[in-house]
N, C-alpha and C positions, 0 to 999 in steps of 0.2 A: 504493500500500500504506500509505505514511504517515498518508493524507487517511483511510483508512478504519478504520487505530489511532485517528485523532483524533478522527472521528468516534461510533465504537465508547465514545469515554471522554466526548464530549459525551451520549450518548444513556445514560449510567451502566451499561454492559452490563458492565461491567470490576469497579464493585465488586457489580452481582449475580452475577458469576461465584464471586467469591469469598465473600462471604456466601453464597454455595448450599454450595460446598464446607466450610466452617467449621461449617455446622450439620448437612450432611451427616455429616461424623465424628461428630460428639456424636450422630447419630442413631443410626448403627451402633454408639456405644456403650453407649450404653442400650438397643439393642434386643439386643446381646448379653445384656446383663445378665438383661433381662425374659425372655430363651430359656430361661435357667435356674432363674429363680424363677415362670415360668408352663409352664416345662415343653413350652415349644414344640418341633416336629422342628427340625432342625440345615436343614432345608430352609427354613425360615421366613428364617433369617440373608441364606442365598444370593439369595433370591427379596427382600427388604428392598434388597438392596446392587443388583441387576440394578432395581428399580425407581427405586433413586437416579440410579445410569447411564443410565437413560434418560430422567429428568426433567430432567437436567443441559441436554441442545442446547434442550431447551421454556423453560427458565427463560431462556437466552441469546436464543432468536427473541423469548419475550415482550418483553426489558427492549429490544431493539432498535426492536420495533414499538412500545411501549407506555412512556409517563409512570404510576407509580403514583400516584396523589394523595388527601388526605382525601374527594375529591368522587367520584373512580373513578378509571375508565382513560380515558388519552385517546394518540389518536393522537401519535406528535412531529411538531413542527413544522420544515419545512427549515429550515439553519442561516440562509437569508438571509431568510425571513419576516416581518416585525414582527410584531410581539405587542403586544398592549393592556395595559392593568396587569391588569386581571381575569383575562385569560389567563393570565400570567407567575402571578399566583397561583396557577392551576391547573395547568400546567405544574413551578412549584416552581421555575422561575429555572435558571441554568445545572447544568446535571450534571442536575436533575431529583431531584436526592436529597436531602435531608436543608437546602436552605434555607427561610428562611422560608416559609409556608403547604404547604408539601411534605409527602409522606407516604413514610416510611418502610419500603422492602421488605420488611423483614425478620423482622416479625411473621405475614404474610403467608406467606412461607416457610415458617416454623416450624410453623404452623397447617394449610399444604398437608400438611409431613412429618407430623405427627403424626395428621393424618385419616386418611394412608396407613397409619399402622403401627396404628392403631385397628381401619381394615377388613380389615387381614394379619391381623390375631389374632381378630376374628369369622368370616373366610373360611374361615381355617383350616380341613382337614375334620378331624372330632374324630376321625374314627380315625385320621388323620395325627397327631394329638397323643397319643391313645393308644397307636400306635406305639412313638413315642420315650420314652414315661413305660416303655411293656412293656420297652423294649430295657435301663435299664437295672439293674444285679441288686437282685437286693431286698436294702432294709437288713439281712436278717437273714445276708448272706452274711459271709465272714470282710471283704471289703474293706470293709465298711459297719458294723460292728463296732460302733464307736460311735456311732455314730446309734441302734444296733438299742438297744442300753443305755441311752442317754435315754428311749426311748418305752417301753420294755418294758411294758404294762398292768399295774396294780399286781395283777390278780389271775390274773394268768400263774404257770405252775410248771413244771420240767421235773424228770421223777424220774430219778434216775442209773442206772445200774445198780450193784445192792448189791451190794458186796464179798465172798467167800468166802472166810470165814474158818475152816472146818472142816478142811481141813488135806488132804482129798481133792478134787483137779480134778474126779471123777465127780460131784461135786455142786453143781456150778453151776450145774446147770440150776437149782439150787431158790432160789439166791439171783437168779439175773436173773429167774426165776419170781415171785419175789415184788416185784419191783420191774415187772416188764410189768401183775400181778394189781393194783398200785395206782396205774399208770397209767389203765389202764383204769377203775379205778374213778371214779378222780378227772373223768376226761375224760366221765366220766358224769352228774355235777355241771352242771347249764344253766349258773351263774354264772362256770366256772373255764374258763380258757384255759390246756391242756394241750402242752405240745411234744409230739411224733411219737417215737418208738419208734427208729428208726433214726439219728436225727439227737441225742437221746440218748445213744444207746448208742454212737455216736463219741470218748465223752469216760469212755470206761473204763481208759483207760491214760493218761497223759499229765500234766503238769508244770501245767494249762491252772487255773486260781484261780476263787473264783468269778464276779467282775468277769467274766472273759474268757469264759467257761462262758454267763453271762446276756448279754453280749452278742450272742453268736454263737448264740444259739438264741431273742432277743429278749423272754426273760422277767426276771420281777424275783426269783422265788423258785426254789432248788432243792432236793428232797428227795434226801437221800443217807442211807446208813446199810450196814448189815454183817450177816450171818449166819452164826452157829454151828451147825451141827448137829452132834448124838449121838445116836444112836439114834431115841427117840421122844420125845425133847427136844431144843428149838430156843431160841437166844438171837439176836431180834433187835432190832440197834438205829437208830435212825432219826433222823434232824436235818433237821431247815429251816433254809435258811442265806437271808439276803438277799443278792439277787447284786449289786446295789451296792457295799454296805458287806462282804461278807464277816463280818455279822453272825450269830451263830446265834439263831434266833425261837425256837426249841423244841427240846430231844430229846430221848428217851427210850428204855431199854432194857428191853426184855420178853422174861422168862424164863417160858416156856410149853413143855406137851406138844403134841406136833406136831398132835392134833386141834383142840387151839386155837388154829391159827395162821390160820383164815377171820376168827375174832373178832379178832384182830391188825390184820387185815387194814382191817377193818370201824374199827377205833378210828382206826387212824393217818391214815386217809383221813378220817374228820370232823375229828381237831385239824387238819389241813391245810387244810383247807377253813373253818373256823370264824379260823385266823390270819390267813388270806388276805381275811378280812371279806365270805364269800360266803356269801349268804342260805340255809341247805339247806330246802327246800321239800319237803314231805311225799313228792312222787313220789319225788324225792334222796335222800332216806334211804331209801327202801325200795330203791331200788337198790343202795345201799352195803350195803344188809343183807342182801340178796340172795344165793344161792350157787348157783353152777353144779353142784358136788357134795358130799354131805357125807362121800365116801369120799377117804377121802388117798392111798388103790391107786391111784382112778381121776384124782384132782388128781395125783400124781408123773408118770404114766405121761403126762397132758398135758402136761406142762411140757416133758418131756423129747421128744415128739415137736414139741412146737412150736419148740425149740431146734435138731434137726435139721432142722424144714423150712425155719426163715430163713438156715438156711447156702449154698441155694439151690445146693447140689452135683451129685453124678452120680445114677443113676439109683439106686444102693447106698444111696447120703444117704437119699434120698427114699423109699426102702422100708422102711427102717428107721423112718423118720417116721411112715409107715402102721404099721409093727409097735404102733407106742407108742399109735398112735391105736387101732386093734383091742381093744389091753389098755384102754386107759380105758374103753372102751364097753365091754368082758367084767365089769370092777368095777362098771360104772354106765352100765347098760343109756338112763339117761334122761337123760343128760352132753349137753347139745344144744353145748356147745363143740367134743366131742371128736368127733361126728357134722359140726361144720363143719367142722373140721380134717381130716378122714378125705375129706370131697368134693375141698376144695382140691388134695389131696395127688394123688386120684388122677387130678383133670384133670391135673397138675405131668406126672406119668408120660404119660398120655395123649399130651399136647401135645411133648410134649419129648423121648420115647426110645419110642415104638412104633410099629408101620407101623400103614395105616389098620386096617386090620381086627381087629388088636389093639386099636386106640382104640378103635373105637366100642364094646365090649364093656366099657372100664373108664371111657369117657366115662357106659356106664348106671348102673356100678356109684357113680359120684360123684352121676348125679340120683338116687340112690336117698336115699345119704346125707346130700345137700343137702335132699330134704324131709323127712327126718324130725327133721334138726336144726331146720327152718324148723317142723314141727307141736310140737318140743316149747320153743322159742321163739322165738312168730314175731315179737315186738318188740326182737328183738337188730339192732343192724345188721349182728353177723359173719355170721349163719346167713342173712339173706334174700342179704348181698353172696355168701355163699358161693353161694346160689340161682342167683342172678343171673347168677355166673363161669363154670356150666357150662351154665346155658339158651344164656348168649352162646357162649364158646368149644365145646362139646360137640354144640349141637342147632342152631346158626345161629338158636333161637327168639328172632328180635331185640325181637319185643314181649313176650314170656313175661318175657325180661331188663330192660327198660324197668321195668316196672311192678316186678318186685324191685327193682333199684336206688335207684326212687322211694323205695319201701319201707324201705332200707338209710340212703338219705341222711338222710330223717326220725326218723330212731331216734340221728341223731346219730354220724355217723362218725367214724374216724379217716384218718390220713393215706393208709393203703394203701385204703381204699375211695375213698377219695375221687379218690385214683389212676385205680383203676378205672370209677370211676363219671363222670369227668371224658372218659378215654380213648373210653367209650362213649358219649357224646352227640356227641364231635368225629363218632365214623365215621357216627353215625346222619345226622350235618347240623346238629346245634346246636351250633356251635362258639362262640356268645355263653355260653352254662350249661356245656359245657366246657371252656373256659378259664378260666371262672370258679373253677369245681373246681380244677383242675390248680393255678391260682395259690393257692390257700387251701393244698391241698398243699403247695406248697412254703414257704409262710410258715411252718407249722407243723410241717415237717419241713427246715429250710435245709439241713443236709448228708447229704441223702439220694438218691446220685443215681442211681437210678431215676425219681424226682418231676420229675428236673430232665430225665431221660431223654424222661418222659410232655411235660411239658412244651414240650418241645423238637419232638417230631414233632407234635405238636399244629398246633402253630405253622406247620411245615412244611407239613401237612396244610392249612393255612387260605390257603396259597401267601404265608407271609409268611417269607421263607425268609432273607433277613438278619437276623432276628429271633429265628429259630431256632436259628442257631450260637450265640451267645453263651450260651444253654442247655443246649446241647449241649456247647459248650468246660468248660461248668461242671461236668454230669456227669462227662465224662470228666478233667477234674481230682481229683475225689470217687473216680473210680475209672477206673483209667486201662482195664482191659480189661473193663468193664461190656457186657455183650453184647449186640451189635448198633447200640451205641453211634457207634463209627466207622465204621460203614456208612450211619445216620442222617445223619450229618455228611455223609458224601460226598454223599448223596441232596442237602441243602441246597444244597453248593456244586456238584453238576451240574447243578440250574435257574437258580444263577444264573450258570453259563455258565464258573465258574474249573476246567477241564478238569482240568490238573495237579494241581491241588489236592485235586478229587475221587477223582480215581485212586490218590493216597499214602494217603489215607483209607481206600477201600476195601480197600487192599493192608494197612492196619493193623489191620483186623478181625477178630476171632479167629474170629466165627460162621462157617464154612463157608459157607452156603448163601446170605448176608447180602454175604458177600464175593465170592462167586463173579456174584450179580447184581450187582451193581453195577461189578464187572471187566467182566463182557460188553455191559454198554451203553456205558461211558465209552470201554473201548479201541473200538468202534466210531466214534464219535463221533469218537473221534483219528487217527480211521485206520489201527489198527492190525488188521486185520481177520480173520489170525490169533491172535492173543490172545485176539481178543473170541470168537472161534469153541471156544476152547479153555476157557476158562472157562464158557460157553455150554452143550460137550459133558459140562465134569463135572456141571453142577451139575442136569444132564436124568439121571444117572445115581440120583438118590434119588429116587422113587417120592412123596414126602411134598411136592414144590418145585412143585406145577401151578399154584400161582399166582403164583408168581416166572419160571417160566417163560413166563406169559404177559406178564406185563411185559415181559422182554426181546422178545417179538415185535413188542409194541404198539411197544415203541420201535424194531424194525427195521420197522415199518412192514407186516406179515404180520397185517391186523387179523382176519382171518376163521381163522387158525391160536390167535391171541390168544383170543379169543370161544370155542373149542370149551375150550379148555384153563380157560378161566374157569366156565365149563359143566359140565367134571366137577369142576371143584376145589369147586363148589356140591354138587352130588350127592355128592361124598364127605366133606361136611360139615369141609373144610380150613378153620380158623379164617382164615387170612388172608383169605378172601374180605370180610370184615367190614370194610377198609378202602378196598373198591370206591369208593364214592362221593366220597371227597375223595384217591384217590391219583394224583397230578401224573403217574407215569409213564404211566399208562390213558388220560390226556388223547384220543392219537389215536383211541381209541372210541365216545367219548359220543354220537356222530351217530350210533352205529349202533343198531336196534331192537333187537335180542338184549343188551345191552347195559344197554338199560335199561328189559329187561326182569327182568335181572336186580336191577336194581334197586331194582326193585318189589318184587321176592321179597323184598328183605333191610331194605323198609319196615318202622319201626313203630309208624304208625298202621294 
């Protein structure tokens, strides 16, 4: 054992062992480093350190077999051999390291590690690194705060919602009304970068400055201001603050009759736009100067439905929504807003509190009012997305909705289209151009968690299902019983197999039907085979669930009871069927012909 320590230190194996180790560390220190300023997966690290580990016993067999020298490699020579001097030069004398004419390992080394961690970061697959960039939240979330606040693009704005100062809660509708009517204007603007609606109107109560405000919504400017109303006089006043500085750039109060409050409208949306150093280009103004009606009957009765339909309440809420939409259009018959408002509204009903047969009767009455908002303007993006929401959910016309949405996207959307429009390319099979959407959503809407909702099953949908919790965690932070929300989640963690986990999820879901599937696949799965049957029999009791209940079959393995139940849920034009194609639980189908044959039907090309 001695003889072969002693030899081990004549043949220099003892300091290549440790020169490999010494520059080993420095390698995993830098290539931590580089994981985080190149953005590499947390796998790259692991797969770096399992390459060092097993270079290690190669660098020891080499320095055993092998003299390194200026001239190459040469075998060693046995300790009792003579050597020539020319040898001895080449060899490098005893140890073989570091005497006279010798050559130095250690360059050598460094040169091996660094080719290695060069071909790691070209090998890498890029959706492995897109991965880890997707997994984590975007700067504009609250954890990322300030970062969102250095970048902010200087010609970013988010408009608050305006204070109600009239002294009656019945009239807020008119003052958030007027702050959505100059959202929207503005976000109409090509040059301006608009925050979302939702993600906005989060910072209507609260202590939150403007620093904190521009962080957390990633802009640099905010528009806020106030309204008085009396009778048919309205006083409102308006500021742009820099959300850095907490500077004010402009404000100004206007005392007008309530017919003049579109031109109000029309003025405070160009000083904003002219502060922000954004070009307005001929089509831009004419948008700004554009008016959906010139009846204030038919503008109130919109605001005020639109205020009830984002409450996103019972089926009371939602009617009443419709009431307001009815009255716009009774003042102004050619209101192409209040005609997309009035389709949304009655897919909402549709989809959400009526049996089929009831649907398909208010499903027609929404395409009726989705084309005539679309013929009396068809270059809005609300009226074609409105198009687009009932060809998709109401008629299964998955290319009728394709070519609207195209439609919608071009016109320059807002957050919730783009929701929409994002959610519909995932089911179609473009999940490259929906997620694309979904993430532009959520940049432009960061505390809106529906965005992070869409985003989330997206993800899921793509099977990248560790990717999509953290989406999901984020919504349901934003709103802890957003619906359907923790059923989503559970869906995530029962592909990736954390049983437990999935099942306290589902059990925390307020949707019925959301909870009830994803109770009778999980307790299956646990063995619980009463439970699962029991949650199985409720949720076969609503008439409205044939494609939830075909999941549950697909995953007990019944694919030809699966296949008939997916079969009528097509014929009866059940919106879920729309997520056939990328839904994880359906997986044991896709072999079958009926299957995808259905499939085909719900192409759209």
């Amino acid at each position: 054992m001695a003889s072969l320590l002693a030899e081990a230190r004549r043949r220099g194996v003892w300091r290549a062992a440790a020169t490999y180790l010494v520059v080993g560390w420095l390698v995993l220190e830098v290539g931590h480093v580089l994981t985080l300023i190149l953005e590499l997966p947390h796998s790259a690290a692991k797969f770096l350190f399992m390459a060092l580990v097993a270079g290690f016993p190669l660098v020891l067999a080499l320095s055993w077999k092998f003299r390194f020298t200026s001239d190459g490699w040469f075998p060693h020579l046995p300790d009792s051999e003579p050597a020539s001097t020319s040898e001895n030069a080449h060899h490098g004398g005893h140890g073989g390291h570091g005497a006279v004419g010798g050559f130095d390992p250690l360059p050598l080394i460094v040169g091996i590690l660094a080719l290695g961690a060069l071909l790691l970061y070209i090998f890498v697959p890029k959706d492995e690194k897109h991965a880890a960039k997707e997994a984590a939240p975007p700067a504009a979330s609250a954890a990322a705060a300030p970062v969102a606040a250095r970048t902010a693009p200087p010609n970013s704005v988010a408009v608050l919602p305006f204070e109600n100062l009239s002294g009656d809660p019945g009239q807020a509708f008119f003052s958030d009304g007027m702050a959505e009517e100059l959202r929207s204007a503005l976000a109409a603007v090509s040059g301006l970068q608009v925050a979302a609606r939702t993600s906005s109107n989060a910072f209507r109560t609260g202590n939150a400055n403007a620093a904190d405000i521009g962080g957390k919504l990633g802009v640099a400017f905010i528009l806020e201001g106030s309204v008085r109303r009396a009778g048919n006089v309205v006083r409102i006043s308006a500021q742009l603050v820099e959300a850095k500085t907490g500077y004010e750039r402009w404000s100004q109060t206007y005392d007008r009759e309530l017919k003049d409050v579109f031109a109000v409208q029309t003025d405070i949306a160009k000083i904003v736009t002219e502060a922000l150093k954004v070009t307005l280009l001929p089509a831009d103004a004419a948008r700004l100067a554009a008016r959906g009606t010139a009846s204030i009957a038919a503008h109130d009765a919109l605001l005020r439905g639109a205020q009830l339909f984002a409450q996103s309440g019972d089926e009371a809420t939602f009617r009443a929504a419709l009431a307001q939409y009815d009255a716009a259009i009774a003042a102004d018959p050619a209101y192409a807003a209040a005609h997309a408002g009035r389709a949304a509204t009655l897919s909402a009903i549709a989809g959400q509190f009526e049996t089929a047969v009831q649907a398909a009767r208010t499903n027609e009455a929404a395409l009726a009012a989705a084309l005539k908002a679309v013929s009396l303007k068809p270059d809005q993006a609300d009226t074609q997305a409105a198009l687009a929401y009932v060809l998709e959910r109401g008629r299964l016309d998955v290319r009728g909705a394709a070519a609207a949405y195209e439609r919608a996207y071009r016109a320059g959307p807002d957050a919730d289209v783009l929701i929409r429009y994002g959610i519909f390319n995932v089911r179609v099979g473009d999940l490259s151009k929906g997620l694309a959407a979904l993430n532009r959503a959520v940049a432009l809407d960061p505390v809106n968690p529906r965005a992070w909702r869409a985003l989330g099953t997206a993800l899921y949908q793509a099977r990248r299902y560790a990717d999509a919790l953290p989406r999901l965690d984020e919504a349901l932070r934003l709103s802890p019983k957003l619906a359907s929300g923790h059923a989503y989640r559970g869906d995530a963690l029962l592909m990736l197999g954390r049983l437990p986990q999935a099942r306290a999820a589902y059990a925390a879901e307020t949707t019925g039907w959301a909870r009830l599937t994803g109770l009778a696949i999980v307790e299956a799965r646990l063995g619980n085979a009463a439970a699962s049957d029991a949650a199985f029999a409720a949720l076969r009791q609503d008439d409205t669930t044939g494609y939830q209940v075909a999941q549950v079959l697909a995953q007990r393995g019944d694919r030809a009871g699966a296949l008939t139940r997916l079969e009528a849920a097509y014929a009866a034009r059940d919106p879920g069927i729309l997520n056939l194609r990328n839904d994880p639980l359906l997986d044991p189908l896709r072999a079958e012909p009926r299957f995808r044959a259905l499939l085909r039907q719900l192409s759209p090309a």
